[in-house]
Structures are given as C-alpha cells and as structure tokens.
TIMIBA-448947 format. One record per atom (N, C-alpha, C, O, CB): x, z, y. Coordinates in steps of 0.2 Angstrom, whole numbers, plus 5000, padded with zeros to 4 digits. Each point is the difference from the previous one (the first is absolute). Glycine has a CB too. Layout:
N
XZY
...
//
This chain:
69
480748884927
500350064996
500350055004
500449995005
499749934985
499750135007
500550075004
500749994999
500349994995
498950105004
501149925008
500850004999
500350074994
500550004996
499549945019
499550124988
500250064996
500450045004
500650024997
499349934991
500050075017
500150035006
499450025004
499649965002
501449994998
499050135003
499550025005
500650055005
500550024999
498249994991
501149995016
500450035006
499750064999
499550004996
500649925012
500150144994
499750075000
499750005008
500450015003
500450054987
498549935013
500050015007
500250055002
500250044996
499149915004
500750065006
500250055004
500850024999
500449965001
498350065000
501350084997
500649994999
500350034991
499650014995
500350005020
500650004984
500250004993
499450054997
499650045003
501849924998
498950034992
499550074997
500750024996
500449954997
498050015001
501750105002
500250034993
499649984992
499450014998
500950105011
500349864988
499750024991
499650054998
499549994997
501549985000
499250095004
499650054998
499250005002
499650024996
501550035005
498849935005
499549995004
499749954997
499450024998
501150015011
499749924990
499849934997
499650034993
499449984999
501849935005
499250134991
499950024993
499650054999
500050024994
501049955003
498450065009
500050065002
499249994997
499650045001
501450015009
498749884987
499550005000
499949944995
499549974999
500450095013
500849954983
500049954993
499950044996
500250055000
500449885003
499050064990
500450064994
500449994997
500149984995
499250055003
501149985005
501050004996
500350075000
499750055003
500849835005
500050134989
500650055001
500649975006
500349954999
499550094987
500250005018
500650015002
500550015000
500249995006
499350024995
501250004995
500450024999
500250025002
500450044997
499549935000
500350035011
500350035007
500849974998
500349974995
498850175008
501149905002
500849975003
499949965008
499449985002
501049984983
500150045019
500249975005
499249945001
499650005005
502150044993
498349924996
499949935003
499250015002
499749955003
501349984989
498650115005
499550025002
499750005007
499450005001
500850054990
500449965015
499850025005
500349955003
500450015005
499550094994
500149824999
500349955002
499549985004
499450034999
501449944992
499349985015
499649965004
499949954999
500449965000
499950095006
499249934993
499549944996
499749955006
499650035003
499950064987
500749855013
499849975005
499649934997
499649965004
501450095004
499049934984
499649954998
500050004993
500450044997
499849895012
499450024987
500050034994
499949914996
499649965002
499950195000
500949864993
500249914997
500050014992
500450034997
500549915014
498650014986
500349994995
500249944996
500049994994
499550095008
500749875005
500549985000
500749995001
500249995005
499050004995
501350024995
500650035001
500449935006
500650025002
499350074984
499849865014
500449965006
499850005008
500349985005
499949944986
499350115008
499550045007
500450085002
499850025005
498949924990
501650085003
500350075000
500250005009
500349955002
500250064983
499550025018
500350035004
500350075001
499850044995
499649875007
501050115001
500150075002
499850035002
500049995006
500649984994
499050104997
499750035001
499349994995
499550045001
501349975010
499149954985
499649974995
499750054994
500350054999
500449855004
498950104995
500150034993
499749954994
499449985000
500550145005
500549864990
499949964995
499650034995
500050064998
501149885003
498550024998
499550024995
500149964994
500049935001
499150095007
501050004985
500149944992
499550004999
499750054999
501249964995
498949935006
499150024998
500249924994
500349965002
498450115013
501049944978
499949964993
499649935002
499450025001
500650104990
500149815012
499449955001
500349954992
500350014995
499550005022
499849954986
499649974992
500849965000
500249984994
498049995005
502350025006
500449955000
500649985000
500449955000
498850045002
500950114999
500550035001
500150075001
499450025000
500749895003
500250144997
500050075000
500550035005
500649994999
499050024989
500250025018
500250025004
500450085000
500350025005
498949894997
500850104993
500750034996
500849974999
500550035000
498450004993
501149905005
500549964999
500350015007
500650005000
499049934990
500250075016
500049985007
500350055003
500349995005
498849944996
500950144997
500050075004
500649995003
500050005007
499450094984
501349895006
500750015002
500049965006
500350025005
500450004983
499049925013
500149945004
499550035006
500049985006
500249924983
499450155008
499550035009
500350055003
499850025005
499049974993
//
C-alpha cells in the first residue's frame, strides 16, 4: 500500500508553479510563493516543507486530518 508521500526531485518548486497548470483559483496572498519540497496525503507522512493534500477515501476523509498536517 502507498505510504501517501512523494519527494519533489531535484529542487523545491513554488505553489504557484505547482498550481500553474491545475484548473483552480488562486486566491493569492504570501502563501502562494511558498516552497514545496514533497507532497502527502498522508497527514502522519508530513514533513516540513510538505504540502497536504485532503483528498475524501472510502474510509476516511482527509479533511478531518488538515489541523494534525
């Protein structure tokens, strides 16, 4: 099973960068230009510099988890 963690290779990316090729809104502010070094949507996999993803699974919702990543 996946732990729900990926490394970012090489070197970080910016959010913005990351989002630059999703269809989302933006909202801007400071955190947009944050540095992104891996990405989990596992909130006990988190590390620093991480970006948590809540994604809804059949057996839990990763929403309940946000405060704890």
């Amino acid at each position: 099973m996946w732990g729900g963690g990926i490394k970012i290779k090489g070197d970080k990316i910016k959010l913005s960068e990351l989002l630059s090729n999703v269809n989302c809104k933006i909202l801007g502010g400071p955190a947009v230009d944050v540095e992104i070094s891996g990405l989990s949507v596992n909130s006990a996999s988190v590390r620093p510099g991480d970006l948590f993803i809540a994604i809804k699974g059949q057996n839990s919702d990763g929403h309940d988890f946000v405060n704890e990543a």
